[in-house]
Short mmCIF file of the C-alpha atoms (twelve columns), coordinates in Angstrom:
data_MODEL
# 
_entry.id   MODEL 
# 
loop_
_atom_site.group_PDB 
_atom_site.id 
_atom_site.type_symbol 
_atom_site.label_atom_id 
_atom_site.label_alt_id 
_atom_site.label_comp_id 
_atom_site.label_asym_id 
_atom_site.label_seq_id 
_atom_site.Cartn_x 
_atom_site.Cartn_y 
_atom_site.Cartn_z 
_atom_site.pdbx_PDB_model_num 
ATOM 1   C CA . UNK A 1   5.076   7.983   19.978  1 
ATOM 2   C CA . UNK A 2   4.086   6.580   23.380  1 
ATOM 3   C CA . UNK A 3   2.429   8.899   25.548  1 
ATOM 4   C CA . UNK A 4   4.193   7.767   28.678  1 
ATOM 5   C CA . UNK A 5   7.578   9.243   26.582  1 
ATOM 6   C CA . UNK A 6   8.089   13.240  27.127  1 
ATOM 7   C CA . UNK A 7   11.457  13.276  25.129  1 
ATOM 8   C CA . UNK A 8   11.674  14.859  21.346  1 
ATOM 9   C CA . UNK A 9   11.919  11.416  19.099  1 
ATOM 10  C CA . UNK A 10  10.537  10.551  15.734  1 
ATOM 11  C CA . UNK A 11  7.214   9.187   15.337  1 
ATOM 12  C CA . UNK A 12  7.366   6.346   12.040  1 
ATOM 13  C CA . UNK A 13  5.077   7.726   9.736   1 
ATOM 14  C CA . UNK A 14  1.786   6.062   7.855   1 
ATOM 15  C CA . UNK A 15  -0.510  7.258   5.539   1 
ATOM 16  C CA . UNK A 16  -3.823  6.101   5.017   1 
ATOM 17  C CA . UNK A 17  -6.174  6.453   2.444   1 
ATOM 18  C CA . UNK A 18  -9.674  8.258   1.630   1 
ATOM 19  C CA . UNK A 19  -11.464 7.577   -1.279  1 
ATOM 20  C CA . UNK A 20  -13.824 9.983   -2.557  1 
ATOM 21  C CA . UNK A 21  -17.045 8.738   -4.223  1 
ATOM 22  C CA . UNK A 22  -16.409 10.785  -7.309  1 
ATOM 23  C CA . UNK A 23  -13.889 13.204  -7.540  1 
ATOM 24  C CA . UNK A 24  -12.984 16.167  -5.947  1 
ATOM 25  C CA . UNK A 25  -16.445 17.977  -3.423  1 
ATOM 26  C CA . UNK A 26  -18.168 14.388  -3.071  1 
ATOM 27  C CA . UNK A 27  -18.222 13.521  1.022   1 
ATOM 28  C CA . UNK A 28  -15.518 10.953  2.038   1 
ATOM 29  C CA . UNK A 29  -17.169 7.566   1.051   1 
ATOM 30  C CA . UNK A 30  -14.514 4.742   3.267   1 
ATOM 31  C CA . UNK A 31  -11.264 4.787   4.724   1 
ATOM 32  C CA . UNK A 32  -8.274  2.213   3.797   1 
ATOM 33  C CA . UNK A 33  -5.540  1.410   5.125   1 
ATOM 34  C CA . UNK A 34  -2.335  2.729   3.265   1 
ATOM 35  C CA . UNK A 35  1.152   2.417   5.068   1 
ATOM 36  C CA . UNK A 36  4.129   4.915   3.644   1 
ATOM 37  C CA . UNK A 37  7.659   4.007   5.286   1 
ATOM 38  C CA . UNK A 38  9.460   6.999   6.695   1 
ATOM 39  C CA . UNK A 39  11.195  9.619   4.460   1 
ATOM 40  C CA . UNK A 40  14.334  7.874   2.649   1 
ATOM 41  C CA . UNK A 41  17.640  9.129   1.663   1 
ATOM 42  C CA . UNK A 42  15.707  10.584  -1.627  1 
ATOM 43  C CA . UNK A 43  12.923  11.789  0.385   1 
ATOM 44  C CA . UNK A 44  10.814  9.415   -1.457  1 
ATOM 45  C CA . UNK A 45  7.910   7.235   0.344   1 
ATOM 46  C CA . UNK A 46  6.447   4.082   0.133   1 
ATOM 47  C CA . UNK A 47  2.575   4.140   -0.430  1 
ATOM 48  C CA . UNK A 48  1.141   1.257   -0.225  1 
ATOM 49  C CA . UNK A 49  -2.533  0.522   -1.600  1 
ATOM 50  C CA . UNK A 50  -5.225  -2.397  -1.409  1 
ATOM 51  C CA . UNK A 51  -5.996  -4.143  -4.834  1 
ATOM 52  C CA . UNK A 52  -9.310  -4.998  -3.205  1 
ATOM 53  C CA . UNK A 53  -10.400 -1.280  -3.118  1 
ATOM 54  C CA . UNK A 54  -9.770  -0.858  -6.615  1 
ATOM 55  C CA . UNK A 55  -12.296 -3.577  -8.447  1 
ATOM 56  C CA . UNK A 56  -10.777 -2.796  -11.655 1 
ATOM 57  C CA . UNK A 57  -7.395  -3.691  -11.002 1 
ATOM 58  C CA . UNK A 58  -8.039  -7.670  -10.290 1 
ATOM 59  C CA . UNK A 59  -8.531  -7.355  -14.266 1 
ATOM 60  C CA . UNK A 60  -5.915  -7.012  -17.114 1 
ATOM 61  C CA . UNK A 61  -5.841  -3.513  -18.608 1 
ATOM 62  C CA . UNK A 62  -7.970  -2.349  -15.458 1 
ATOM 63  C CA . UNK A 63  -6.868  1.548   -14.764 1 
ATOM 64  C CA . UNK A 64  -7.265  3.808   -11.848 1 
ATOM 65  C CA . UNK A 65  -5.892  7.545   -11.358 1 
ATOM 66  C CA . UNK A 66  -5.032  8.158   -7.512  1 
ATOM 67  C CA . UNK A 67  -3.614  11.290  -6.101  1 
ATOM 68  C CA . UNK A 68  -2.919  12.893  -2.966  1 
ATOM 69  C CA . UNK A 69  -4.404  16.502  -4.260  1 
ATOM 70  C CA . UNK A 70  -6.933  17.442  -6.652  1 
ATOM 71  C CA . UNK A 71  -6.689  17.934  -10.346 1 
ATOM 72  C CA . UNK A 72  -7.885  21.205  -11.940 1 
ATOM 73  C CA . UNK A 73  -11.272 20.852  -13.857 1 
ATOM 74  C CA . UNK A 74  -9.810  21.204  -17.074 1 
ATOM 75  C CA . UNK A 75  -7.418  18.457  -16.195 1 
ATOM 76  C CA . UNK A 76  -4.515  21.059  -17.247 1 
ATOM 77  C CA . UNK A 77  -2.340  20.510  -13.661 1 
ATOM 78  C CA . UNK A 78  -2.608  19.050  -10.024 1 
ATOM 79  C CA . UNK A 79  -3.464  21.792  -7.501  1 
ATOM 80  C CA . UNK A 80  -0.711  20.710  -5.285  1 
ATOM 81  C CA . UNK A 81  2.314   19.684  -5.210  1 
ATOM 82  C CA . UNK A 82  2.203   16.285  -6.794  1 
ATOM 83  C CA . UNK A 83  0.406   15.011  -10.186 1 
ATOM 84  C CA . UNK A 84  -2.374  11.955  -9.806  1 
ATOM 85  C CA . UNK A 85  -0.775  8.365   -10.147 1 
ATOM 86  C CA . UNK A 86  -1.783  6.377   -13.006 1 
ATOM 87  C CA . UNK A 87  -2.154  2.590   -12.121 1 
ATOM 88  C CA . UNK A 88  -2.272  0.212   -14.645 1 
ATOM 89  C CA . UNK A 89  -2.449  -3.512  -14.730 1 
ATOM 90  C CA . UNK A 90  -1.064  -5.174  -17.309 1 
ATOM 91  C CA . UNK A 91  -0.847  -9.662  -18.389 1 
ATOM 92  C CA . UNK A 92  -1.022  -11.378 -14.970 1 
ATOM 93  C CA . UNK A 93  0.670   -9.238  -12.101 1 
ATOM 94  C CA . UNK A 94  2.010   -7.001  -13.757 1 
ATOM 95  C CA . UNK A 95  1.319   -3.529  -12.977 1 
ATOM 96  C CA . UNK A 96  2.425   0.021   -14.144 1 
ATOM 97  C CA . UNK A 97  2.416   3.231   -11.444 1 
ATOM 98  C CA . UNK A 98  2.924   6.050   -14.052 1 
ATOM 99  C CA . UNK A 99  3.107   9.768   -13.192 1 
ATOM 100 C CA . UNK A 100 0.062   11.348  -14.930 1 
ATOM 101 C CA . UNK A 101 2.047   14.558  -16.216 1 
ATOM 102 C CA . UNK A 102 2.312   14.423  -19.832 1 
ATOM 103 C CA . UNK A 103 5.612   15.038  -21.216 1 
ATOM 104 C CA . UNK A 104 4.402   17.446  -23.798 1 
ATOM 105 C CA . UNK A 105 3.047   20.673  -21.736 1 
ATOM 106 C CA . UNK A 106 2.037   19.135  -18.485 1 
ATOM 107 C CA . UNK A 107 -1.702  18.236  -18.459 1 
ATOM 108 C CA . UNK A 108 -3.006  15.389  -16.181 1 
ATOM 109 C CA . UNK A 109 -3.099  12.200  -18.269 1 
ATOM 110 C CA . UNK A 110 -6.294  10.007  -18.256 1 
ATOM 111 C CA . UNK A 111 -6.516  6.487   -17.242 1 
ATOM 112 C CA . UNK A 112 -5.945  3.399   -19.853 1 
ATOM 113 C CA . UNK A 113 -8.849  2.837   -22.057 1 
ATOM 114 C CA . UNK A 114 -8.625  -0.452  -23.591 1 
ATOM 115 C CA . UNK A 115 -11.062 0.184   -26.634 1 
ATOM 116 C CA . UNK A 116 -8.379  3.115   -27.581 1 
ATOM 117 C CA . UNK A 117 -5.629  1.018   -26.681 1 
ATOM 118 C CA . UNK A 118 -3.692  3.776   -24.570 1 
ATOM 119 C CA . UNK A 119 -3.266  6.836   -21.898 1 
ATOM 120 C CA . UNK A 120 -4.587  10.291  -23.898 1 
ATOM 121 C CA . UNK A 121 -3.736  13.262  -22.926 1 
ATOM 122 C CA . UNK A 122 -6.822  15.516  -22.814 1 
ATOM 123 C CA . UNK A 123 -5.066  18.525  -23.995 1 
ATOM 124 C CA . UNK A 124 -3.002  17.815  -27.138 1 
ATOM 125 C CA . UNK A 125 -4.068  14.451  -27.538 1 
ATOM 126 C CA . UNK A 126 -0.597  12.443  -26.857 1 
ATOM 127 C CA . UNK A 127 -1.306  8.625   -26.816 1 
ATOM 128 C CA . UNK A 128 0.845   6.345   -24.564 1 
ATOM 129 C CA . UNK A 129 0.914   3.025   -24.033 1 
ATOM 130 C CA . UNK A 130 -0.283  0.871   -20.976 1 
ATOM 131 C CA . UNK A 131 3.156   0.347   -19.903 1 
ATOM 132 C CA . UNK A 132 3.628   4.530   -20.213 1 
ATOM 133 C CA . UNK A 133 5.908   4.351   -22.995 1 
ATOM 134 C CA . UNK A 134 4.647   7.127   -25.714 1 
ATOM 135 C CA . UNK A 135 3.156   6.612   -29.222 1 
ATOM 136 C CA . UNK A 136 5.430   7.134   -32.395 1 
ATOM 137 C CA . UNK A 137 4.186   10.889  -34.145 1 
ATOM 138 C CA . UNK A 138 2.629   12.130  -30.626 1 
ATOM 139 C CA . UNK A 139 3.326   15.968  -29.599 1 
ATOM 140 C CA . UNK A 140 4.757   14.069  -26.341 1 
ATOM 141 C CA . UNK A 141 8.552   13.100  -27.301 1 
ATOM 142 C CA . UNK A 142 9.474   11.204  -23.647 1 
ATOM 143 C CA . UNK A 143 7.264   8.431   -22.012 1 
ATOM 144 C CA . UNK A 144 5.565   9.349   -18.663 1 
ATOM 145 C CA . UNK A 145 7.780   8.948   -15.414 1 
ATOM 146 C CA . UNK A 146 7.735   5.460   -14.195 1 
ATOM 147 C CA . UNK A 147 7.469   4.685   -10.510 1 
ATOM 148 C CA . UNK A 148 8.456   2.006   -8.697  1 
ATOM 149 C CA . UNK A 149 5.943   -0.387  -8.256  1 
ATOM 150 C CA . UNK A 150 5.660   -4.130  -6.867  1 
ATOM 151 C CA . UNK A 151 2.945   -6.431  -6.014  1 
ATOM 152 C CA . UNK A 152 2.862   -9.045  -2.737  1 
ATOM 153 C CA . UNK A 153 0.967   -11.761 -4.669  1 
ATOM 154 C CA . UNK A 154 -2.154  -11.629 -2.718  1 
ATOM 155 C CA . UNK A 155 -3.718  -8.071  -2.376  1 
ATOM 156 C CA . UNK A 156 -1.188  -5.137  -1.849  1 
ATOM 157 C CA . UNK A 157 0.568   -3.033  -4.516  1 
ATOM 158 C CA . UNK A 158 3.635   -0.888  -2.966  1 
ATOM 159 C CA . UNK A 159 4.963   1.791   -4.748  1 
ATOM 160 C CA . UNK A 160 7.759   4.474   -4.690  1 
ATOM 161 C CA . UNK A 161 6.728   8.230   -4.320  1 
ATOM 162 C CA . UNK A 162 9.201   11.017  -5.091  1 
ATOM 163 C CA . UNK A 163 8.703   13.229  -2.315  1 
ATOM 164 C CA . UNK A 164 6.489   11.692  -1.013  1 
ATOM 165 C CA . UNK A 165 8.070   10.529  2.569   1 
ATOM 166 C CA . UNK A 166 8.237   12.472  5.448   1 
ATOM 167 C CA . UNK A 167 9.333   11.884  9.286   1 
ATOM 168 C CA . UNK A 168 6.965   13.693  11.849  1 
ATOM 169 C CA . UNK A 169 8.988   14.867  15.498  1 
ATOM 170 C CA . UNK A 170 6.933   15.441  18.752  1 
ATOM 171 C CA . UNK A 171 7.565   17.253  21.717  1 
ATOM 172 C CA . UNK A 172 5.984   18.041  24.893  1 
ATOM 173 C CA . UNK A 173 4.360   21.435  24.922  1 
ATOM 174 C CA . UNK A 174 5.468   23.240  28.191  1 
ATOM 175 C CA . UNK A 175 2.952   25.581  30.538  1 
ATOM 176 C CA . UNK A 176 0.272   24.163  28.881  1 
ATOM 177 C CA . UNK A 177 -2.733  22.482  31.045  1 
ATOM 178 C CA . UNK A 178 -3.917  20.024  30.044  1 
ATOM 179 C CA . UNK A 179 -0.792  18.367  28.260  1 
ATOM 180 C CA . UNK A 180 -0.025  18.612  25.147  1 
ATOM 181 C CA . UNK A 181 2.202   17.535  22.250  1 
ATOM 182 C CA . UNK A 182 3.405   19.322  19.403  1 
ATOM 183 C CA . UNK A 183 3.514   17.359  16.615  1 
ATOM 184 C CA . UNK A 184 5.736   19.190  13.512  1 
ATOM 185 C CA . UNK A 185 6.084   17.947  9.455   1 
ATOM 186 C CA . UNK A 186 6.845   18.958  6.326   1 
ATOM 187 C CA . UNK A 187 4.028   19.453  4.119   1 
ATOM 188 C CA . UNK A 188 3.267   19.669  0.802   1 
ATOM 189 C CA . UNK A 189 1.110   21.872  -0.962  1 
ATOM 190 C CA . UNK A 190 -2.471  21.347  -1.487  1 
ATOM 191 C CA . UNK A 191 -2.062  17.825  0.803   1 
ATOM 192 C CA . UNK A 192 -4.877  16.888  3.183   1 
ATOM 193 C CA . UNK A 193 -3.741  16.301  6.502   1 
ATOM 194 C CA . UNK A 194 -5.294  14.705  9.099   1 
ATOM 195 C CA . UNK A 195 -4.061  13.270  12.997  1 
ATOM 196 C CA . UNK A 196 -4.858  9.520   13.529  1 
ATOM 197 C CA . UNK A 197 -4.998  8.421   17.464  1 
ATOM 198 C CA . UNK A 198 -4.855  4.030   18.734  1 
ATOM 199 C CA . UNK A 199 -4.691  3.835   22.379  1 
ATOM 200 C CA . UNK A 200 -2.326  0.119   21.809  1 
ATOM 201 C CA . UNK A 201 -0.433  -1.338  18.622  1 
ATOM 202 C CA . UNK A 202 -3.312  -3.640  17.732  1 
ATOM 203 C CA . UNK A 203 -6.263  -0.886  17.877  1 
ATOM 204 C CA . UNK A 204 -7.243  0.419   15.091  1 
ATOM 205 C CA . UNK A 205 -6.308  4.181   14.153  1 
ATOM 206 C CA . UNK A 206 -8.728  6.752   15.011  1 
ATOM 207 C CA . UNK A 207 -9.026  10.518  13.390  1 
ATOM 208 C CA . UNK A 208 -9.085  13.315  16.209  1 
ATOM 209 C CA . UNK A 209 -9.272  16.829  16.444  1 
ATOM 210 C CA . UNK A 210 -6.201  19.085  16.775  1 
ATOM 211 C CA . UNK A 211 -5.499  22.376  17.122  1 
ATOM 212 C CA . UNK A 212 -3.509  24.770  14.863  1 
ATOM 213 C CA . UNK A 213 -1.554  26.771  17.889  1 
ATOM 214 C CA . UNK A 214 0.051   25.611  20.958  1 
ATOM 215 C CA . UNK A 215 -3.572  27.103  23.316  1 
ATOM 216 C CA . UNK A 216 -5.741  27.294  20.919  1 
ATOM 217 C CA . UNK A 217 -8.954  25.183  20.459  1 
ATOM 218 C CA . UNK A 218 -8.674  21.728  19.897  1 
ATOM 219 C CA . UNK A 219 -11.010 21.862  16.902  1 
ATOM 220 C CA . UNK A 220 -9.487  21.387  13.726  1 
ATOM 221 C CA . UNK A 221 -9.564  17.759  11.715  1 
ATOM 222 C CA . UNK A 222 -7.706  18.902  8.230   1 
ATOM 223 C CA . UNK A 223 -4.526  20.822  7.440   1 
ATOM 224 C CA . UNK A 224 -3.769  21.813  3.526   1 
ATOM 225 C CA . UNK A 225 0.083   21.696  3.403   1 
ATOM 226 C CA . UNK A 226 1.634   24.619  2.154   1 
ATOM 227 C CA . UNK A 227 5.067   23.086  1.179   1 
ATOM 228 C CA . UNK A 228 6.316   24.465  4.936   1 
ATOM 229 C CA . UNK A 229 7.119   22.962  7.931   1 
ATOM 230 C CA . UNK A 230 3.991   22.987  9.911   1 
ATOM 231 C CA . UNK A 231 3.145   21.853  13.468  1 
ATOM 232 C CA . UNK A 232 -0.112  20.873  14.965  1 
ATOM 233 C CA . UNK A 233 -1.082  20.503  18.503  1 
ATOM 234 C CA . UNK A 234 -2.966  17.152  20.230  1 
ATOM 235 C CA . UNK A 235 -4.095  16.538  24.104  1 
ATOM 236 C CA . UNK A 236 -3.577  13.530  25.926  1 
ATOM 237 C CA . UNK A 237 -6.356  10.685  24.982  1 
ATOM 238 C CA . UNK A 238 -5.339  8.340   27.832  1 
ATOM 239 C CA . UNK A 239 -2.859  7.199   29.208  1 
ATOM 240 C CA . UNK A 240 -0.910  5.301   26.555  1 
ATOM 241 C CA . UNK A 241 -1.010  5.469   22.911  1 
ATOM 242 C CA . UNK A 242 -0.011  6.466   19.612  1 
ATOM 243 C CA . UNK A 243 -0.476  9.646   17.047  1 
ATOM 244 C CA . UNK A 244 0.214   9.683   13.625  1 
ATOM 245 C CA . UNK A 245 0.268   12.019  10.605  1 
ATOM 246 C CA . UNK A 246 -2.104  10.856  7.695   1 
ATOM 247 C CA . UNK A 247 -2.466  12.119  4.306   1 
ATOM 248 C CA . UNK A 248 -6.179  11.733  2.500   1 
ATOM 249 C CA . UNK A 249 -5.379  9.802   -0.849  1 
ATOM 250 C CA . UNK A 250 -8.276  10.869  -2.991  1 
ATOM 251 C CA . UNK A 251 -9.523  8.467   -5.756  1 
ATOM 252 C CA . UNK A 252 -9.522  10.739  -9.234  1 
ATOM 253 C CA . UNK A 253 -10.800 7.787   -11.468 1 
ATOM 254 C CA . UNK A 254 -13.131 9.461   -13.600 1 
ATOM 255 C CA . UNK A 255 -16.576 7.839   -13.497 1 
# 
């Protein structure tokens, strides 16, 4: 939303990416660039990742476990609202994006291991293949939900999120000195959320701090959804630019 505009519109939405150096409590290694198209009809989103900041997958059978919330230790459920992504790639470009939620009882699915040949679960010890599909004789009778995935040839992998989309509205906070805008979303539960600032189109996004109530101190730089609508409140940088809504992707490879 352009800061020169005081009117209630929609803001498009993007997401970008933070990987973690090793799992949940490890400091926030490097930032990438991870565009999710607004909400659609099925309030699905479009996340869209960088091959080149997973190593692995520029190799057949490589295997990475993404997620936009944390896993329990025991691997037995997400803490939020949505299960880790399993990505696999497959002969030449083609690639798998695999909910990790086993079929059987729900545990979080591990990544492909190519010397076992498949996906276990960690709990009950269902085997599926890279492709999802599950093993003949497993205590998992259905494969694991498929996603939409498809690859631009050169380094980008875009993929199809249940739930995943939202739209974020702004509006001008009245009575308030210095302006500000309230920016409101829905969340999801156990989500990172973070507000991205670029004073022009080409400048590169920016975190800054926000505040959690329309006076109160600009001094916040997360927000944990809670499955609500929530709204949080941003000065004026300058005297034109753009805010966005940004969710911390969190890489759950195990290491």
């Amino acid at each position: 939303m352009s800061l020169q505009s005081s009117r209630r519109e929609f803001i498009r939405t993007f997401v970008f990416g933070t990987v973690l150096a090793a799992g949940m409590g490890q400091p926030w290694r490097r930032t990438y660039l991870a565009e999710a198209a607004p909400a659609a009809s099925d309030g699905s989103g479009l996340l869209q990742i960088k091959l080149s900041e997973y190593p692995s997958l520029l190799n057949e059978s490589g295997s990475v476990r993404i997620g936009v919330n944390g896993i329990l230790d025991d691997n037995t459920g997400p803490l939020g609202f949505f299960y880790p992504i399993l990505v696999n790639r497959g002969s030449g470009n083609q690639f798998y994006a695999l909910d990790s939620g086993c079929s059987h009882a729900g545990c979080v699915v591990g990544i492909y291991d190519e010397f076992e040949g498949a996906m276990v679960c960690p709990c009950h010890g269902s085997h599926y293949n890279i492709d999802g599909t599950v093993w003949d004789g497993q205590p998992a009778s259905n494969s694991l939900q498929s996603l939409r995935v498809t690859y631009d040839g050169v380094d980008t992998l875009s993929i199809r999120v249940p739930f995943l989309g939202y739209s974020v509205s702004a509006a001008v906070v009245p009575d308030v000195d210095p302006p500000r805008l309230r920016l409101e979303f829905q969340t999801r539960g156990g989500v990172a959320y973070e507000v991205r600032f670029r004073p022009t189109m080409p400048a590169p996004w920016t975190p800054v701090h926000f505040a959690s109530t329309p006076d109160g101190p600009i001094d916040q730089t997360e927000l944990i959804g809670t499955d609500l609508e929530e709204s949080v409140y941003v000065e004026k940088v300058g005297s034109t630019g753009f805010f966005s809504i940004a969710i911390r992707v969190l890489d759950l490879t195990p290491t």
